[in-house]
PQR file of N, CA, C, O and H, with PARSE charges and radii, in Angstrom:
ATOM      1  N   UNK A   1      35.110 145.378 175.091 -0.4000 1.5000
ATOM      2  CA  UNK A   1      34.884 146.251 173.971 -0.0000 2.0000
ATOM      3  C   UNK A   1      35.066 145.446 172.699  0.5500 1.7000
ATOM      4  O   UNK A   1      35.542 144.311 172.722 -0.5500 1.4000
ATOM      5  N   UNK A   2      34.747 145.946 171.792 -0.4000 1.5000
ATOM      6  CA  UNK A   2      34.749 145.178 170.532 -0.0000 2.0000
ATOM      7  C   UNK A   2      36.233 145.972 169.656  0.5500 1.7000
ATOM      8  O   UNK A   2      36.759 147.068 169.849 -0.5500 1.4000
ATOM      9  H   UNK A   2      34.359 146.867 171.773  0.4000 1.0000
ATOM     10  N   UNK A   3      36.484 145.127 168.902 -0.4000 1.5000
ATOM     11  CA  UNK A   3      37.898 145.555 167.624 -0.0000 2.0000
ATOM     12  C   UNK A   3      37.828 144.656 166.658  0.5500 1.7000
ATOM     13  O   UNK A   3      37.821 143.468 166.979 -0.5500 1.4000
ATOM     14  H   UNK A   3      36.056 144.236 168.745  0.4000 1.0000
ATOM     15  N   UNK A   4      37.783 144.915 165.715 -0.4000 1.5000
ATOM     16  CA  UNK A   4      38.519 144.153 164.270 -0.0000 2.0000
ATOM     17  C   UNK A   4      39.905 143.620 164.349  0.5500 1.7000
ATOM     18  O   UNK A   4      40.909 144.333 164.320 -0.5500 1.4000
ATOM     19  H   UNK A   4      37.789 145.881 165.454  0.4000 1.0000
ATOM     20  N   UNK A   5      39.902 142.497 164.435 -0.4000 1.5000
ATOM     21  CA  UNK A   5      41.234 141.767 164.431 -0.0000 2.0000
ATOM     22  C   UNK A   5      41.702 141.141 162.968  0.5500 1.7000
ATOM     23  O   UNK A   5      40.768 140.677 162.315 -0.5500 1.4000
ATOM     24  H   UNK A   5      39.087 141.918 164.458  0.4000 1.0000
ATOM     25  N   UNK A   6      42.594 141.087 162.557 -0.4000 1.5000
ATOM     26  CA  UNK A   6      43.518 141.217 161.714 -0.0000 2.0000
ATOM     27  C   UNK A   6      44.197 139.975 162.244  0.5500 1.7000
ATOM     28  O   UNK A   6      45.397 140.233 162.334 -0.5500 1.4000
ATOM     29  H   UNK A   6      43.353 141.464 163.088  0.4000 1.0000
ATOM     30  N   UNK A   7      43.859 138.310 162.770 -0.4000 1.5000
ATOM     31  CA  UNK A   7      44.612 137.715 163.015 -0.0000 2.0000
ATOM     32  C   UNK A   7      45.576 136.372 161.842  0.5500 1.7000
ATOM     33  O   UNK A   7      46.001 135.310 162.297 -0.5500 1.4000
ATOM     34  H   UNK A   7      42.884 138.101 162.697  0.4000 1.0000
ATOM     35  N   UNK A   8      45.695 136.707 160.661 -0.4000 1.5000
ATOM     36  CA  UNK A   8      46.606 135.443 160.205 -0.0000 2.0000
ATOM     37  C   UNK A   8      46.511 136.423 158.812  0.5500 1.7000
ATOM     38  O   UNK A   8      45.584 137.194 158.564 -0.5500 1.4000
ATOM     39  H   UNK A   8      45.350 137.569 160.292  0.4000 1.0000
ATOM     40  N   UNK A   9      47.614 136.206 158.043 -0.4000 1.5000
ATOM     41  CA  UNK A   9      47.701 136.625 156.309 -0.0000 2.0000
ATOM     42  C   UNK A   9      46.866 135.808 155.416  0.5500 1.7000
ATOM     43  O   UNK A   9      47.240 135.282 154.368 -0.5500 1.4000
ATOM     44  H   UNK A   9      48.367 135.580 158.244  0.4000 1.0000
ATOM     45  N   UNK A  10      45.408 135.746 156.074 -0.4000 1.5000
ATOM     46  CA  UNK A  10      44.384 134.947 155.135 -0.0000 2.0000
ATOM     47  C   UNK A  10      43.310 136.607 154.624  0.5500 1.7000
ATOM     48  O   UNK A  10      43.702 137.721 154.970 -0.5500 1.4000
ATOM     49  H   UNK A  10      45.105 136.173 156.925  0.4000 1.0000
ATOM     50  N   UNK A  11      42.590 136.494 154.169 -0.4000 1.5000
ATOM     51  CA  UNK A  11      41.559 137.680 153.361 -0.0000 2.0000
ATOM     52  C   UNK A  11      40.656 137.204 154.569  0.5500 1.7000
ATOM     53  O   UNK A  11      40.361 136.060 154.913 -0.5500 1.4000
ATOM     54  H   UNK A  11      42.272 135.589 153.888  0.4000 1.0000
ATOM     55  N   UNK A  12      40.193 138.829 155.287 -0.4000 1.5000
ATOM     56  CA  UNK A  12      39.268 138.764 156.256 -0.0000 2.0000
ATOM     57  C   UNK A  12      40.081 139.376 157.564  0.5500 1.7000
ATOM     58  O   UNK A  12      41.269 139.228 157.847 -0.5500 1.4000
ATOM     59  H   UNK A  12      40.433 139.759 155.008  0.4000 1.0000
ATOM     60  N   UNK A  13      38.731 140.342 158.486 -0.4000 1.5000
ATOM     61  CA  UNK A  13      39.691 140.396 159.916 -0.0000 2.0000
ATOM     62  C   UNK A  13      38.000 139.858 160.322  0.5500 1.7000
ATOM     63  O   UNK A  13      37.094 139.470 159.584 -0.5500 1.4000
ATOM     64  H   UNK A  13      37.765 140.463 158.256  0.4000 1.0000
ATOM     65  N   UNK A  14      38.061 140.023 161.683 -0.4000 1.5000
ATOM     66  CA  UNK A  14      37.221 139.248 162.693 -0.0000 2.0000
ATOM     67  C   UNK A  14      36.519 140.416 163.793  0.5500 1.7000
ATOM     68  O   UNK A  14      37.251 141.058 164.546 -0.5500 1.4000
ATOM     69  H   UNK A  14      38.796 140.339 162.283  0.4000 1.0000
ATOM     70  N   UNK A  15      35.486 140.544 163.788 -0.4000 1.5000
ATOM     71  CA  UNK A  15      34.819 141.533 165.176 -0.0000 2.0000
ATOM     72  C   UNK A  15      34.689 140.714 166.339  0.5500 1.7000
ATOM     73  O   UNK A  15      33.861 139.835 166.579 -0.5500 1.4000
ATOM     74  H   UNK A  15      34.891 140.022 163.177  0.4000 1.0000
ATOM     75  N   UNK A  16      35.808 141.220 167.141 -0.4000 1.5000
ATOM     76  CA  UNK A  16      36.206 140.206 168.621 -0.0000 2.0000
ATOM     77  C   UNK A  16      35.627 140.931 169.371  0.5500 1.7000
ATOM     78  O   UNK A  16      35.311 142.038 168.936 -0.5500 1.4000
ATOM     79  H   UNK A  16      36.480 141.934 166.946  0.4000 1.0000
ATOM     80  N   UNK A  17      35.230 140.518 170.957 -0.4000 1.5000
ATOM     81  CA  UNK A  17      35.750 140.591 172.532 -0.0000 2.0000
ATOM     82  C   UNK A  17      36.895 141.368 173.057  0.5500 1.7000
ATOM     83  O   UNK A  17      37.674 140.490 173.426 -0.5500 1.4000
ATOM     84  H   UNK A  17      35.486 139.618 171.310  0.4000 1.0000
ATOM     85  N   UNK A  18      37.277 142.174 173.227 -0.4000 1.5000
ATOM     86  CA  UNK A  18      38.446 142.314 173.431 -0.0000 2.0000
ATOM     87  C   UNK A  18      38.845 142.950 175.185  0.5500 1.7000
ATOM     88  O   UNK A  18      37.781 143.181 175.758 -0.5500 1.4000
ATOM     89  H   UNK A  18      36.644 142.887 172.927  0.4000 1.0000
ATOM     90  N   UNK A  19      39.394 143.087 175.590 -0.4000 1.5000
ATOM     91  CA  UNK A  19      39.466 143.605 177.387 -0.0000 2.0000
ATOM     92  C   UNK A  19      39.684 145.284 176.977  0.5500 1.7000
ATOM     93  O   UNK A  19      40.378 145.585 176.006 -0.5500 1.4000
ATOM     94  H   UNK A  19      40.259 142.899 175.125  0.4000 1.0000
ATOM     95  N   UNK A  20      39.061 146.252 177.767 -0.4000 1.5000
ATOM     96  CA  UNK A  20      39.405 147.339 177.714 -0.0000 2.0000
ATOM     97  C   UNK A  20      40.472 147.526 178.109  0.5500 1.7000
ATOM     98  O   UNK A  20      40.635 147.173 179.277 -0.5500 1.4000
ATOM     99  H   UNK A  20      38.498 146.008 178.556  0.4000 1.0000
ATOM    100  N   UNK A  21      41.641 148.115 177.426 -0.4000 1.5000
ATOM    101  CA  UNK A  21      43.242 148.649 177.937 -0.0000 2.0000
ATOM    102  C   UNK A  21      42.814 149.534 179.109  0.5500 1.7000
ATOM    103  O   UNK A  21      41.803 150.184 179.374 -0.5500 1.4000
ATOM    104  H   UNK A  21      41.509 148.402 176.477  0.4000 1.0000
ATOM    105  N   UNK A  22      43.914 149.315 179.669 -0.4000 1.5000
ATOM    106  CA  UNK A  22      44.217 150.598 181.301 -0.0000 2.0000
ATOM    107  C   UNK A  22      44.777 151.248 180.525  0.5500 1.7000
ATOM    108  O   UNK A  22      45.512 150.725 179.687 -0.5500 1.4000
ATOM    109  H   UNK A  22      44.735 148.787 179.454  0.4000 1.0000
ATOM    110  N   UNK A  23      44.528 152.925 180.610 -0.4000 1.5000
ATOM    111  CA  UNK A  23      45.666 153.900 180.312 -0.0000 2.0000
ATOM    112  C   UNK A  23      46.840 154.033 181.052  0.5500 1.7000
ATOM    113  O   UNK A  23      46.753 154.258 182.260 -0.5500 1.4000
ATOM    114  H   UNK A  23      43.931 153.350 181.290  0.4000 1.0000
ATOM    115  N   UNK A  24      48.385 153.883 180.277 -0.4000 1.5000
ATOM    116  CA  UNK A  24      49.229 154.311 181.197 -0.0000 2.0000
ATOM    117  C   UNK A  24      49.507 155.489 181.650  0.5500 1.7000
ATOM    118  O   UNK A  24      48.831 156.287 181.001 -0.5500 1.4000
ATOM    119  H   UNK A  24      48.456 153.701 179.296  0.4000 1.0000
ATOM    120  N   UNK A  25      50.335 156.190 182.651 -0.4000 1.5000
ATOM    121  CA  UNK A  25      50.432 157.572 183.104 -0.0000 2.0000
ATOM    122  C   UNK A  25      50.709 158.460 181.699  0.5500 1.7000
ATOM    123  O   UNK A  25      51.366 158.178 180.697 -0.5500 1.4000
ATOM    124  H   UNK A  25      50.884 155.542 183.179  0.4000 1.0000
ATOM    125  N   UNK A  26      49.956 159.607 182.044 -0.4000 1.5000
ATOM    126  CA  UNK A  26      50.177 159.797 180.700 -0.0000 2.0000
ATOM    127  C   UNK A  26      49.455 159.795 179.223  0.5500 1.7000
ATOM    128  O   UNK A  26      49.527 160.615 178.307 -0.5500 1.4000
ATOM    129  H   UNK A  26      49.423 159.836 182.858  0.4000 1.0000
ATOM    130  N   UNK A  27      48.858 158.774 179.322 -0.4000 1.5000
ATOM    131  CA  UNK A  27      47.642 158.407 178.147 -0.0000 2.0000
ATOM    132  C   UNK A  27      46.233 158.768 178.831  0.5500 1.7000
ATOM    133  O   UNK A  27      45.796 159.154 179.915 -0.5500 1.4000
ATOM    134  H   UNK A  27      48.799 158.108 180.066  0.4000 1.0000
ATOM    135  N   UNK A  28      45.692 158.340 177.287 -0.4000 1.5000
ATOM    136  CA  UNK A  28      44.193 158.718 177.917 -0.0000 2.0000
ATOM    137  C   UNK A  28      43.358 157.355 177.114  0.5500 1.7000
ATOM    138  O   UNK A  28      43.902 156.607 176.302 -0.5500 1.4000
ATOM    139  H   UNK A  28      46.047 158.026 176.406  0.4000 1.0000
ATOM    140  N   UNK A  29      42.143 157.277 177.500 -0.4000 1.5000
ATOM    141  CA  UNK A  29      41.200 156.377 177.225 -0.0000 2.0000
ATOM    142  C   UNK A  29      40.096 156.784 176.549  0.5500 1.7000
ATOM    143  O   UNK A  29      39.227 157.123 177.352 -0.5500 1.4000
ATOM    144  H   UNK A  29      41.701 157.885 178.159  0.4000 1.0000
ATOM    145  N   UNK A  30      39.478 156.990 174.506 -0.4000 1.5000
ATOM    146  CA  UNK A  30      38.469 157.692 174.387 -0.0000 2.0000
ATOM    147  C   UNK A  30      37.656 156.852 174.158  0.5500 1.7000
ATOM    148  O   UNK A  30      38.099 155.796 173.706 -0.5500 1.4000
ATOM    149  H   UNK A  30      40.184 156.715 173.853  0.4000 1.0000
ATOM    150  N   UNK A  31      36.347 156.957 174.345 -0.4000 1.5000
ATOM    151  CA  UNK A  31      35.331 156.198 173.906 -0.0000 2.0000
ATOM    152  C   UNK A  31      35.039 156.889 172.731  0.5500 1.7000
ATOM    153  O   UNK A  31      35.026 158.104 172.532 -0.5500 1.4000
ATOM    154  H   UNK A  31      35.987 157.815 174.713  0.4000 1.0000
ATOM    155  N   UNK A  32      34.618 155.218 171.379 -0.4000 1.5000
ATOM    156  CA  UNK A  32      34.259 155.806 170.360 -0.0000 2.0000
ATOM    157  C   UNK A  32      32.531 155.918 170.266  0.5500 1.7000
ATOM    158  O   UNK A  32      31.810 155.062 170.778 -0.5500 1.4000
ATOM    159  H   UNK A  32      34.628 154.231 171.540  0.4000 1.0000
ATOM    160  N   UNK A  33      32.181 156.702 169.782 -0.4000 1.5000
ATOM    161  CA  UNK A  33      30.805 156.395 169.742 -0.0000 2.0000
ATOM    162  C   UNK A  33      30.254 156.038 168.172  0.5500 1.7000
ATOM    163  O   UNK A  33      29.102 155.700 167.903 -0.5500 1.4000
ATOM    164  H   UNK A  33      32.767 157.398 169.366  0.4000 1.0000
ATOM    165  N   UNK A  34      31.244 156.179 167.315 -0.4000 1.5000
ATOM    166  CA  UNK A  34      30.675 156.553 165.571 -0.0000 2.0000
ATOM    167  C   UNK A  34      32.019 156.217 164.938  0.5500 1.7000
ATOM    168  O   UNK A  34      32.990 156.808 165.410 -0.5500 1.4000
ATOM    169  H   UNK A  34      32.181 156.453 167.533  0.4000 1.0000
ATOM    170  N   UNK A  35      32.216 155.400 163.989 -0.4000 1.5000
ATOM    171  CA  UNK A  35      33.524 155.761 163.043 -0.0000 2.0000
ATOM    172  C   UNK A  35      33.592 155.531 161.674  0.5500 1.7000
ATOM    173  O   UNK A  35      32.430 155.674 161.293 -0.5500 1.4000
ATOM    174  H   UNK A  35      31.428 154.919 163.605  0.4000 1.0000
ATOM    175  N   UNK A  36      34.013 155.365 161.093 -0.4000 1.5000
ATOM    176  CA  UNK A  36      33.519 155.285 158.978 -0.0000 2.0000
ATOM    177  C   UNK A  36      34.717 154.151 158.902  0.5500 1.7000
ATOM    178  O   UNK A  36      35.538 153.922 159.790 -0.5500 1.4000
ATOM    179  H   UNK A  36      34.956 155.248 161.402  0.4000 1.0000
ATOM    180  N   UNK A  37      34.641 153.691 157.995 -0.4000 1.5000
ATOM    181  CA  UNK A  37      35.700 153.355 157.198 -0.0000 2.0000
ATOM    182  C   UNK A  37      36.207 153.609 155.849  0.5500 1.7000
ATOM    183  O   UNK A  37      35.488 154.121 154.990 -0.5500 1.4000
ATOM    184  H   UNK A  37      33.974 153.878 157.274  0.4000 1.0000
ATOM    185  N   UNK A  38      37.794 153.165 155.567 -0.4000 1.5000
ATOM    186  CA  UNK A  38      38.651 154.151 154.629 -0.0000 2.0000
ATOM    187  C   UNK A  38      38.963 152.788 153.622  0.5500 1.7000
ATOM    188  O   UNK A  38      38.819 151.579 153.808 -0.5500 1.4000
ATOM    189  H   UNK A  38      38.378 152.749 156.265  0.4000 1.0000
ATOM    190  N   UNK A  39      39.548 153.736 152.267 -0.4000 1.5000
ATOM    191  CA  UNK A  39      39.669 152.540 151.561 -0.0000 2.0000
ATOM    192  C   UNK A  39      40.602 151.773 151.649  0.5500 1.7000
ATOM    193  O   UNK A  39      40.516 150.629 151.203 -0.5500 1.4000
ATOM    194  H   UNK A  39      39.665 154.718 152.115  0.4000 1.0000
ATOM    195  N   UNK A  40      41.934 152.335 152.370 -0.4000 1.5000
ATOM    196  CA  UNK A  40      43.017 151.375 153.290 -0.0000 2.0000
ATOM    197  C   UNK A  40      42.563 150.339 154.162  0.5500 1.7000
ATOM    198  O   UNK A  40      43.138 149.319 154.542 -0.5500 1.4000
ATOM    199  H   UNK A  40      42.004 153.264 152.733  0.4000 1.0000
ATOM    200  N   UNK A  41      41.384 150.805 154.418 -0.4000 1.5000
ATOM    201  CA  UNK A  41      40.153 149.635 155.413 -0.0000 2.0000
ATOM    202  C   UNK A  41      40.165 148.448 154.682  0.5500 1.7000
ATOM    203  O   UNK A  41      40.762 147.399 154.921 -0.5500 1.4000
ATOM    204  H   UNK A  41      40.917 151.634 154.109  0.4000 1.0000
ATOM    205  N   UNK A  42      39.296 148.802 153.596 -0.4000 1.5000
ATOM    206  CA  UNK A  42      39.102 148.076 152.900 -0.0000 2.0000
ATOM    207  C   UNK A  42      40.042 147.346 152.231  0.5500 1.7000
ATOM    208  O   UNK A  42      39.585 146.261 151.873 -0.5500 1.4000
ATOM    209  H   UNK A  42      38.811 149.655 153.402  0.4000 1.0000
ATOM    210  N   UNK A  43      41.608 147.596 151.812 -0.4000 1.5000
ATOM    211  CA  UNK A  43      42.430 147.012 151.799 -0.0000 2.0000
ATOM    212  C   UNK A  43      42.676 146.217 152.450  0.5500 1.7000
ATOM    213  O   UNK A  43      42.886 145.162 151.852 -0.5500 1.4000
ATOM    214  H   UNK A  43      41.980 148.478 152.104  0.4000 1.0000
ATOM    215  N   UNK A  44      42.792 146.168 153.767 -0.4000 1.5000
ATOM    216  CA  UNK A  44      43.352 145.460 154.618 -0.0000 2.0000
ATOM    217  C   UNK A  44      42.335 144.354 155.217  0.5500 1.7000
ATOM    218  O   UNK A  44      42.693 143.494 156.021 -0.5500 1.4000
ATOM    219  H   UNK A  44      42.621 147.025 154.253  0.4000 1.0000
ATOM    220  N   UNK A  45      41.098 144.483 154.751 -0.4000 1.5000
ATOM    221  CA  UNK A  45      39.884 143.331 155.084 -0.0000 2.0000
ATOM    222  C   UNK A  45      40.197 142.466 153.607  0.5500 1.7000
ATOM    223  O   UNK A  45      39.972 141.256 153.660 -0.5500 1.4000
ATOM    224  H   UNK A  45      40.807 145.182 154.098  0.4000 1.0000
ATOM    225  N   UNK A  46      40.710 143.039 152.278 -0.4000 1.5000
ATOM    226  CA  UNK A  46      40.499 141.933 151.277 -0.0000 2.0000
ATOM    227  C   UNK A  46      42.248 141.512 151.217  0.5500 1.7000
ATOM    228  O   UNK A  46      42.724 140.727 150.398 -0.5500 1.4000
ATOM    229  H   UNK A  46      40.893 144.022 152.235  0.4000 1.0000
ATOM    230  N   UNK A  47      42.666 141.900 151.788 -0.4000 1.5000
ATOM    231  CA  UNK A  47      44.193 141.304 152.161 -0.0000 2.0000
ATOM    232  C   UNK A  47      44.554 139.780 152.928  0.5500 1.7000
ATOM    233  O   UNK A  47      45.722 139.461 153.146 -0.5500 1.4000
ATOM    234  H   UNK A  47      42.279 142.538 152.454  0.4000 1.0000
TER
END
């Protein structure tokens, strides 16, 4: 699956690879199909 990573305190995150998590007992697993972004988003990409 894909995620935005956030890896080092440089300006920028990264669209990775990532392994789909197992749910533990208890949890659940949603698929996203659509999502927006916020201006905390955007904070945290020029951070």
């Amino acid at each position: 699956m894909k995620a935005l990573v956030k890896r080092s305190a440089e300006i920028g995150i990264w669209l990775e690879d990532v392994p789909i998590p197992t749910p533990a007992p208890n949890e659940v697993l949603i698929k996203v199909l659509r999502t927006g972004i916020c201006g905390t988003d955007l904070h945290i990409y020029e951070w």
